[in-house]
C-alpha positions as CSV (number, residue, x, y, z in Angstrom):
1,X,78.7,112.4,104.4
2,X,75.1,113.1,105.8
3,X,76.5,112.9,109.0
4,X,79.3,115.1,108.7
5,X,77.5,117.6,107.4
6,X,73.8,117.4,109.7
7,X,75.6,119.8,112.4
8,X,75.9,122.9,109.0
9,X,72.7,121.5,107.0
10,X,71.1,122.2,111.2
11,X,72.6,125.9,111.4
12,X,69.8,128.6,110.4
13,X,72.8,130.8,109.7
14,X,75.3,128.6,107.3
15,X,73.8,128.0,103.9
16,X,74.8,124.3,102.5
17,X,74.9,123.3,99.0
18,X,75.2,120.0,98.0
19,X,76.1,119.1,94.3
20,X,76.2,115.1,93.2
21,X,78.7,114.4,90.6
22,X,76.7,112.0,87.9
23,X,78.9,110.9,85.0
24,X,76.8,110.5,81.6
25,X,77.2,106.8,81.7
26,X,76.4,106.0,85.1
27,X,78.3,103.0,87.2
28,X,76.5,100.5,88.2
29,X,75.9,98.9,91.8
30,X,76.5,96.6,92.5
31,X,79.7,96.2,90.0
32,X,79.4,92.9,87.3
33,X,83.3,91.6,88.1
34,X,84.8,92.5,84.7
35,X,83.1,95.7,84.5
36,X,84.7,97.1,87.8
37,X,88.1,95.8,86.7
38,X,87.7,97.6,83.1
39,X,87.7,100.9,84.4
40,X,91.1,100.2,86.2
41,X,93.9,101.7,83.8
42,X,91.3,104.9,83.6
43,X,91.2,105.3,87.0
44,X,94.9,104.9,87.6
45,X,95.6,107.4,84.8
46,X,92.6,109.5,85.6
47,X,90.5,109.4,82.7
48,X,87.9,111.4,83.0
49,X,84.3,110.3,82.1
50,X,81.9,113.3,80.8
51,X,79.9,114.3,83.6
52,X,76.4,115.7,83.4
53,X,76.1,119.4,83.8
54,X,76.4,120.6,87.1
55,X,73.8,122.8,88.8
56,X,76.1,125.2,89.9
57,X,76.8,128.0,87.5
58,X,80.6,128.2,88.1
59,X,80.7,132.4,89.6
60,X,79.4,130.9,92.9
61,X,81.3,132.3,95.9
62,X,81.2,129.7,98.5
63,X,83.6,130.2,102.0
64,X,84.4,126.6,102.5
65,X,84.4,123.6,100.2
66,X,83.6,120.2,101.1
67,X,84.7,117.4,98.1
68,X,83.8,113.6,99.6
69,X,85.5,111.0,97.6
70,X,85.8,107.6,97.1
71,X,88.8,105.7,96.7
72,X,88.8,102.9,93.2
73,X,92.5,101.6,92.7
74,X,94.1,103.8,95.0
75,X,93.3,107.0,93.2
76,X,90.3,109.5,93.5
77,X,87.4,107.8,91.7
78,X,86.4,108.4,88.3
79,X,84.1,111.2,88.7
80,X,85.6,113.3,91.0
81,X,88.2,112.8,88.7
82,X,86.3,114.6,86.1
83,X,85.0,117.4,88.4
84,X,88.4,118.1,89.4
85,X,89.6,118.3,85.8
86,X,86.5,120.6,84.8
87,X,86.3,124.5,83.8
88,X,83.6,124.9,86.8
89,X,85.7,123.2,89.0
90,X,88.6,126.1,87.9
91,X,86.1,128.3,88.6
92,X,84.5,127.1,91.8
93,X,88.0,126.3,93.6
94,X,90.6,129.3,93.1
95,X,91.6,130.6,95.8
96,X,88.5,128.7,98.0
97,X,89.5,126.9,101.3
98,X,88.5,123.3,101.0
99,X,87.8,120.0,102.7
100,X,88.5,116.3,101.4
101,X,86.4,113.7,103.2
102,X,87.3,110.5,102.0
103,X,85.5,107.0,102.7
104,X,87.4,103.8,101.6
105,X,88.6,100.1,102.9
106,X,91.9,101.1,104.2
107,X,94.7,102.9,101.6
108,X,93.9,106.2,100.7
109,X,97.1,108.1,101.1
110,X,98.4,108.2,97.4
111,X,94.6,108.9,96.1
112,X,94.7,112.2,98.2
113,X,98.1,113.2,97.0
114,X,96.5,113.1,93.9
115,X,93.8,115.2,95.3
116,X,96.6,117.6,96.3
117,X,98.0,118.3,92.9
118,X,94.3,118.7,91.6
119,X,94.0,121.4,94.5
120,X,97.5,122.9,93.6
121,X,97.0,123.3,90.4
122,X,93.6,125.3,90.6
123,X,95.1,127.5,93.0
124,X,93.0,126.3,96.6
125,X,94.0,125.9,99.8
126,X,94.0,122.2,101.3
127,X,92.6,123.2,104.8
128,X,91.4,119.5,106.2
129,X,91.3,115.9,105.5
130,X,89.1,114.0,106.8
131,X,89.4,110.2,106.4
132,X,87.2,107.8,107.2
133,X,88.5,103.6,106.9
134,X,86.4,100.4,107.3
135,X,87.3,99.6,110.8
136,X,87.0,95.5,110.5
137,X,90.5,95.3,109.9
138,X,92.8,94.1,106.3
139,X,91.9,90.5,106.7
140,X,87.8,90.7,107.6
141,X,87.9,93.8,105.0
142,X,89.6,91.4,101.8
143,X,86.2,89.7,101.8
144,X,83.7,91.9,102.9
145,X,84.8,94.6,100.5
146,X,84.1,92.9,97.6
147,X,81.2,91.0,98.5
148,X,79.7,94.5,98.8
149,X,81.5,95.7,95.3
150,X,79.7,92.3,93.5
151,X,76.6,91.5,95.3
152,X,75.3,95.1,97.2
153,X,75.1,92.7,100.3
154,X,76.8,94.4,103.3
155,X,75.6,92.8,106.5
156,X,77.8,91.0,108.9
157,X,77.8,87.0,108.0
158,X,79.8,84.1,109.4
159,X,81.6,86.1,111.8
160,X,82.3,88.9,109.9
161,X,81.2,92.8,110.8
162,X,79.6,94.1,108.2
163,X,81.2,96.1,105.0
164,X,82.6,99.8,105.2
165,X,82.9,101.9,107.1
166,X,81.4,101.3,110.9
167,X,78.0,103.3,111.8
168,X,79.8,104.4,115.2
169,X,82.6,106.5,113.0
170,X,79.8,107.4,110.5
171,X,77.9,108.9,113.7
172,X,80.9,110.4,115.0
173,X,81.8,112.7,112.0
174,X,79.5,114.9,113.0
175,X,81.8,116.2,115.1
176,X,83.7,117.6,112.5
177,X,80.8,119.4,110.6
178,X,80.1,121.2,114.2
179,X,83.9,121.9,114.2
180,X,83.3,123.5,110.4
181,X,80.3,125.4,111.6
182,X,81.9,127.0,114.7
183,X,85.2,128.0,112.3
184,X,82.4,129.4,109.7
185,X,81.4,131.4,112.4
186,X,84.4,133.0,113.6
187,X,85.2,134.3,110.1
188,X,87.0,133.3,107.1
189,X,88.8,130.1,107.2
190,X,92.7,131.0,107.5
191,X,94.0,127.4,108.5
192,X,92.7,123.8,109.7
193,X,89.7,123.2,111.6
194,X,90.1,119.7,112.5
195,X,93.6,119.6,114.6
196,X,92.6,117.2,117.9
197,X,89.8,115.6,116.5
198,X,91.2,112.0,115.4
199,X,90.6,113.2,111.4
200,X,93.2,111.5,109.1
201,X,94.7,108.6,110.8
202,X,97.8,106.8,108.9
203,X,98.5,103.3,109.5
204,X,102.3,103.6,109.1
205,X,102.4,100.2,108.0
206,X,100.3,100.4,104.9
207,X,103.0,103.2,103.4
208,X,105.2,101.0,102.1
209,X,102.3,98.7,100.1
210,X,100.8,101.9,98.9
211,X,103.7,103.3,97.4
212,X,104.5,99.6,95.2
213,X,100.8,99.1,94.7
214,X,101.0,102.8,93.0
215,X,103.9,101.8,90.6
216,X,102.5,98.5,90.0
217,X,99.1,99.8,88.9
218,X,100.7,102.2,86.6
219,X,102.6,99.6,84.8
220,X,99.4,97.7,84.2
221,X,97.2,100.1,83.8
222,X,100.0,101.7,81.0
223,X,99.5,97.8,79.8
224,X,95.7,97.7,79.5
225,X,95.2,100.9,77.5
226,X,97.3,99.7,75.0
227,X,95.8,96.7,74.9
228,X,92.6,98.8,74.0
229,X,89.5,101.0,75.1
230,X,87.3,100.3,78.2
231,X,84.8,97.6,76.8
232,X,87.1,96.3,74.5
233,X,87.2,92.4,73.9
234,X,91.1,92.8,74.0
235,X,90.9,93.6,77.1
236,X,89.5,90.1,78.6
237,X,92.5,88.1,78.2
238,X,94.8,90.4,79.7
239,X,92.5,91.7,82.6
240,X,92.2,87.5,83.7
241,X,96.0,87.1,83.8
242,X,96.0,91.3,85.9
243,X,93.6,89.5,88.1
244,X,95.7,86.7,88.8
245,X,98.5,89.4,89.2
246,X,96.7,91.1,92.2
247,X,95.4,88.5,94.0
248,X,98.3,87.4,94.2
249,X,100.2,91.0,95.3
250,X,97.6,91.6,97.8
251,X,98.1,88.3,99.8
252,X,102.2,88.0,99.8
253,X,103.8,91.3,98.3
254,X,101.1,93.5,101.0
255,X,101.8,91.3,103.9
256,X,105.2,90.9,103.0
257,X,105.8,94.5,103.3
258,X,104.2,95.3,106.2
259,X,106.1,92.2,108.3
260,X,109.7,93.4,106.9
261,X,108.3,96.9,107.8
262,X,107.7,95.3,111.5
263,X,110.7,93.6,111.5
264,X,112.7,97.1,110.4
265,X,110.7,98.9,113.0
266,X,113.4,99.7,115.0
267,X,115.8,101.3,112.6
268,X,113.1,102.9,110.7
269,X,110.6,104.0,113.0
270,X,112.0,108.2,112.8
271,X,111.8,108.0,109.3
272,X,108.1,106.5,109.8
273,X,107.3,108.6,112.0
274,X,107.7,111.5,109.7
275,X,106.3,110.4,106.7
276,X,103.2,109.3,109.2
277,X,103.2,112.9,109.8
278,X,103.0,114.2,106.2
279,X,100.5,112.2,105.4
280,X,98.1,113.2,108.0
281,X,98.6,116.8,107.4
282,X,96.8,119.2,107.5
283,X,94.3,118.0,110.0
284,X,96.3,115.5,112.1
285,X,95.4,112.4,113.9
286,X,95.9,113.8,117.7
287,X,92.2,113.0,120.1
288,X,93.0,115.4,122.6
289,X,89.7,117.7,121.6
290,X,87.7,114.9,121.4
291,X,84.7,114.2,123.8
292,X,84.5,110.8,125.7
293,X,81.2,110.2,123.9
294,X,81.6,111.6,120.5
295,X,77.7,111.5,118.6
C-alpha cells in the first residue's frame, strides 16, 4: 500500500490518513499450521473479531476512501471483516466514494463481491478496485504461498521467485495514487479513476474454481462451527480430514476446471467474456493509459 499511496502522502495539498485495523487478539506471523486453518469457517462466514478502537472519531468527512485488504479463504480477511461490520465504519462510509486495493495469491473475485455488499449496504459508492496478484504463476505460487504463511521466509529458493506479490507491480501502483491525486484535484470524485491503467485484471479461467471453492468452503466451514468454537479440541479431528479435503480440491477439482474451461473455450468464450467484464468493474483491466515505464 506504501506505494500506492507515496504519490497523495507527496502532495502538500491532499491530507492522508491512514488507520491500521488491529483486532484485540492479534494474528500471528508467521501462522502455526492449525491455527491459520482454525480461523477458516470464521472467515468464510465472516465472523468478526473485536477490534481495538479506532483513532478515527467516526464524524470524519474524508473525500475518497482507500480500504486495502487481504484475501484468507477467498473472503475479505478477518479484520476488515470487523471494520466493515462496525458503527464507525456506518459512519465513515455513507455516502463516501471509495477504493478497494486488494493484495492476494491469485482468487480474489468472490472476496470483493463480498466487499460489495458490505459497500452496498452502508450506502458508498464502489468507485475503483485495484488488484494486485502474486505474479509467479498457480503452480510456483502453491508452494511459495505457504512457505511464507508457515515460516515468514519469502525469498526465491530452488528456482522459485520469491512469495507475493512482485516488487515491479508493488513499484508500479504508484501510478494509481498519482491517478487519485489528480481526480482529488479536479473536484469531487463522481466516477472511476483508474479506467486504462491495467487495475483489476480477471483470469477468466480461475471463475469457474472460485465459484465451487466458494460453495465448498461454506459447506465446511457450516461443518466446523458446529463441530465447535475456534480453539476448540473438537475441531482437530475434523480440520485433519478438511485438510486432506483441500489438498486434494486444489490439485484435481482447480485444474480440472480450468482444462474443461479450455477445452469449452470455444462455445463459452461470449459468456466469459462478460462475466470477465463484471468482475473487473469499475476500474477495468484496459493499459491503454499506461506509460512504457510505469515507476
Amino acid at each position: 500500500m506504501a506505494h500506492c499511496l507515496a504519490p497523495l502522502l507527496a502532495d502538500p495539498d491532499i491530507s492522508v490518513y491512514v488507520e491500521t485495523l488491529k483486532p484485540v487478539t492479534p494474528y500471528p506471523f508467521p501462522w502455526p499450521f492449525f491455527r491459520f486453518l482454525d480461523v477458516f469457517p470464521e472467515t468464510v462466514y465472516q465472523d468478526a473479531p473485536a477490534l481495538q478502537s479506532l483513532s478515527l472519531r467516526g464524524d470524519e468527512d474524508f473525500d475518497l476512501v482507500i480500504l486495502a485488504y487481504q484475501v484468507w479463504f477467498l473472503s475479505p480477511a478477518l479484520p476488515m471483516a470487523a471494520f466493515m461490520q462496525s458503527p464507525e465504519a456506518a459512519r465513515l462510509l455513507r455516502g463516501k466514494p471509495v477504493v478497494t486495493l486488494i493484495a492476494c495469491r491469485n482468487m480474489w473475485l468472490m472476496a470483493q463481491e463480498r466487499m460489495k455488499q458490505y459497500l452496498d449496504g452502508l450506502g458508498a459508492r464502489l468507485v475503483d478496485n485495484i488488484a494486485l496478484t502474486d505474479q509467479s504463476g498457480a503452480l510456483a505460487s502453491f508452494i511459495t504461498t505457504p512457505r511464507w504463511m508457515f515460516t515468514g521466509r519469502r525469498e526465491a529458493f530452488w528456482g522459485l521467485p520469491a512469495a507475493g506479490v512482485s516488487e515491479t507491480d508493488l513499484r508500479g501502483s504508484a501510478r494509481f495514487g498519482a491517478a487519485m491525486a489528480e481526480a482529488l484535484h479536479a473536484g469531487p470524485i463522481a466516477g472511476p479513476m483508474l479506467h486504462g491503467l491495467g487495475a483489476a485484471v480477471v483470469d477468466e479461467r480461475l471463475i469457474a474454481s472460485e465459484r465451487i471453492g466458494t460453495r465448498s468452503f461454506r459447506l465446511w466451514g457450516k461443518l466446523l462451527r458446529a463441530a465447535g468454537p475456534q480453539g476448540s479440541a473438537r475441531r482437530r479431528p475434523l480440520l485433519a480430514i478438511y485438510v486432506c479435503f483441500l489438498f486434494c480440491l486444489i490439485v484435481t477439482v482447480v485444474p480440472l476446471s480450468m482444462a474443461l474451461r479450455a477445452l469449452l473455450h470455444p462455445l463459452v468464450k461470449r459468456r466469459l467474456l462478460v462475466q470477465k467484464a463484471y468482475f473487473e468493474q469499475p476500474s477495468g483491466s484496459a493499459t491503454h493509459h499506461l506509460s512504457p515505464n510505469p515507476q
